[in-house]
N, C-alpha and C positions, 0 to 999 in steps of 0.2 A: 504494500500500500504506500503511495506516495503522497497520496494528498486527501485527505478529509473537510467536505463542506456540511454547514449545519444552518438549515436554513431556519431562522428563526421569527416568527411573527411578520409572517408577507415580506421576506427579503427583500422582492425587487421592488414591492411601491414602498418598503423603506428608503430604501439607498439611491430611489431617482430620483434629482431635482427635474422638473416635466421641463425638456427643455423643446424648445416649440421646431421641432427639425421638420416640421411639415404639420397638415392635417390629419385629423382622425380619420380614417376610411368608411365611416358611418357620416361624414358629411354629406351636404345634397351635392356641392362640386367635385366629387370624388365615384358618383353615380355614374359616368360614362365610362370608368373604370374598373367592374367591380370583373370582369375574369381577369384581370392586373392583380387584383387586390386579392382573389382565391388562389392566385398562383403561389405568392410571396407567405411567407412562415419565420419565426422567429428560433431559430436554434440555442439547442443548451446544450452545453459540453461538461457539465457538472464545475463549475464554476468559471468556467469561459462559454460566453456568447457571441453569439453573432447572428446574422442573417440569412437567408438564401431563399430560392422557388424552385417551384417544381416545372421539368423538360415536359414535352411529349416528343414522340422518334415519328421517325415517318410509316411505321406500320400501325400507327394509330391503337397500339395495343395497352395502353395506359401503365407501361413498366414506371415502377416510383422513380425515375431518376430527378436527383435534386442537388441542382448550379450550388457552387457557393463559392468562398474564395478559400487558396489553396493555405492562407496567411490564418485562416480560422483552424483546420482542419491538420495541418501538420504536425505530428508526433502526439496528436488526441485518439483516446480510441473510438473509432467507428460504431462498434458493437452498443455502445452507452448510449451514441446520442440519443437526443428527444427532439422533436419535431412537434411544433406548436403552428397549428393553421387556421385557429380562430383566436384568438389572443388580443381583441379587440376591445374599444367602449361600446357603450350602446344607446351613448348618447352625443350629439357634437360636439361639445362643450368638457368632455368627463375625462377628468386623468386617472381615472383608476379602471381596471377589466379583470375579470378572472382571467389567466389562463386556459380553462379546459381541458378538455382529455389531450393527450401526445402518440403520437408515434415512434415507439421506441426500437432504437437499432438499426443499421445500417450497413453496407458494404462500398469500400473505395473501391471504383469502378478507375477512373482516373483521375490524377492529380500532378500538378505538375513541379510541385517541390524546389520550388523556385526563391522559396522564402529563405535569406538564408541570415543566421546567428541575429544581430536584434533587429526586431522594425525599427524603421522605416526598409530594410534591404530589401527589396524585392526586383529580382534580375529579370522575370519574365512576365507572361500575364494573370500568373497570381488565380488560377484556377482550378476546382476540386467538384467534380463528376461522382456522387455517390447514387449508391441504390435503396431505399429505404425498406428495409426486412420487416417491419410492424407494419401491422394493419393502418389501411386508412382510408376507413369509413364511406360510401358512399353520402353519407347524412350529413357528411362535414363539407360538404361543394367545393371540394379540393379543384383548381382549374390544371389542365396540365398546358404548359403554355407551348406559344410556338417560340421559334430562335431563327434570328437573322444571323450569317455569317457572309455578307457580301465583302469584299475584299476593296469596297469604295474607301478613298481619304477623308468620307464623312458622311455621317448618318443623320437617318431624323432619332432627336431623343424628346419624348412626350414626357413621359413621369417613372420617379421610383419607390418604390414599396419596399418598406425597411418596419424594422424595431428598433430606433433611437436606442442607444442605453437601454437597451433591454424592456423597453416601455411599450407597452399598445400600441399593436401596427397603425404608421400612417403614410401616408403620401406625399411629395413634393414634386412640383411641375418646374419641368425643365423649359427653356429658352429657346428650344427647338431643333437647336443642331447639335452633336458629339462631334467632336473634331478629334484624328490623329495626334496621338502624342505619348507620352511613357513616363516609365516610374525610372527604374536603373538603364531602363533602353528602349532607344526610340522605336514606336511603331508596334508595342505592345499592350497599348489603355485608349480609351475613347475618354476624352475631357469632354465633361459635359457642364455648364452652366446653369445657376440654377434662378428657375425665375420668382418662385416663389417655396419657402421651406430648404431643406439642406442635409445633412445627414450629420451620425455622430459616431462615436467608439457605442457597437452593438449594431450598427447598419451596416458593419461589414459583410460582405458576400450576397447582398440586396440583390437582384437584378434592376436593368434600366431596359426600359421597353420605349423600342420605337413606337413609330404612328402606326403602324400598326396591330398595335399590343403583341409585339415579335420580342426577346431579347436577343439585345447586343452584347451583352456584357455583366459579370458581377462586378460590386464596388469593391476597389482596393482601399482608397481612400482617399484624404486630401484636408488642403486647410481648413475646410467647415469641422473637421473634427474640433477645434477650438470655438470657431464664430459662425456656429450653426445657425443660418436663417440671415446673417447679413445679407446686403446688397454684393454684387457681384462673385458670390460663392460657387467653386467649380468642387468636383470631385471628378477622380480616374477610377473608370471602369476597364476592365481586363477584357481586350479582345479576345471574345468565344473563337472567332475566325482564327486568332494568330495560334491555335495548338489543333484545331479542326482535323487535320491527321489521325490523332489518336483521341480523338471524340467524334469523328463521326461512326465509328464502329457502332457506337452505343445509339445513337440518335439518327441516324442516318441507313440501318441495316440491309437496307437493298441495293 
């Protein structure tokens, strides 16, 4: 055993100051996105979190594969995680949500192990392809999303669906376009701009969906982790496209 967490009296709406990295997904402007919003899930690592959503492949067979970033997921075990896909308010205005039931356990299908000794290092696009081994419910309107990997110098980016700091999923609208650019090297992150809302530490591994509710990319991250919601706040999202080799096997089987 290396590490023992003890969650005491609602850890996480203890320990979050609600910081405003977007809207609640229960709002009415977040209504044109809501298979955005059933895609995206809040992951728990047994004391590390982060983000991610769920794939579909092109046999339309609803295997769990579920995006995330490879910076969350490296040297965690698989088999542990939780997977939370209603973890919502349920009212516009409400900082606080239950949780609900989890899907628990999973298998690393692909990751790209790119993260290397402390953050900020990140050499490549910061990507982790797993499969989720627990049930997950029809009852819970899990959406399985689609994914862009066009190989263009720029995408449309509409919004991303995250869990701030471990908080009740919400939404942030992008500025419209991702542009080419990188963490450790060029031409491995889409910079996206954010028009309204922004991400935080716990929005790692989010997806960002084009206009047409496709993903581009999960988050690695970026300056909003400090000035979440400022005016001209970008994050870098990990081209799905730049490892596409050994992810289309999974998503792509024909």
């Amino acid at each position: 055993i290396n590490r023992i967490i003890h969650d005491y009296k609602d850890f996480y709406n203890i320990m979050n100051n609600r910081d405003e990295c977007g809207t609640n997904v229960i709002c009415p402007e977040a209504d044109p996105y809501e298979n955005e919003i059933n895609s995206a899930a809040h992951l728990d690592m047994s004391g590390w979190m982060c983000s991610g959503g769920m794939l579909n492949n092109t046999s339309n067979d609803l295997t769990p594969y579920f995006l995330t970033a490879n910076h969350c997921t490296q040297g965690e075990n698989f088999s542990t995680m939780r997977f939370y896909f209603n973890y919502a308010t349920t009212s516009c205005s409400g900082s606080w949500a239950s949780m609900g039931s989890y899907a628990y356990g999973s298998q690393n299908k692909w990751s790209s192990n790119d993260f290397q000794n402390d953050y900020p290092q990140i050499t490549g696009a910061d990507i982790s392809l797993v499969e989720i081994t627990g049930n997950v419910p029809d009852s819970w309107n899990v959406f399985y999303a689609g994914w862009n990997v066009s190989t263009a110098s720029t995408q449309t980016a509409e919004v991303g669906v995250h869990h701030p700091g471990g908080e009740p999923k919400q939404i942030s609208f992008a500025t419209g376009t991702a542009y080419t650019n990188g963490w450790g090297t060029w031409g491995t992150h889409w910079k996206n701009y954010w028009d309204e809302g922004g991400t935080a530490g716990g929005s790692s591994g989010s997806p960002l969906f084009d206009s047409n509710g496709r993903v581009i990319g999960p988050l690695s991250g970026g300056p909003a982790y400090i000035s979440c919601g400022d005016n001209g706040d970008y994050a870098l999202y990990g081209k799905l496209n730049y490892y596409w080799s050994n992810l289309d096997q999974y998503l792509d089987p024909g």
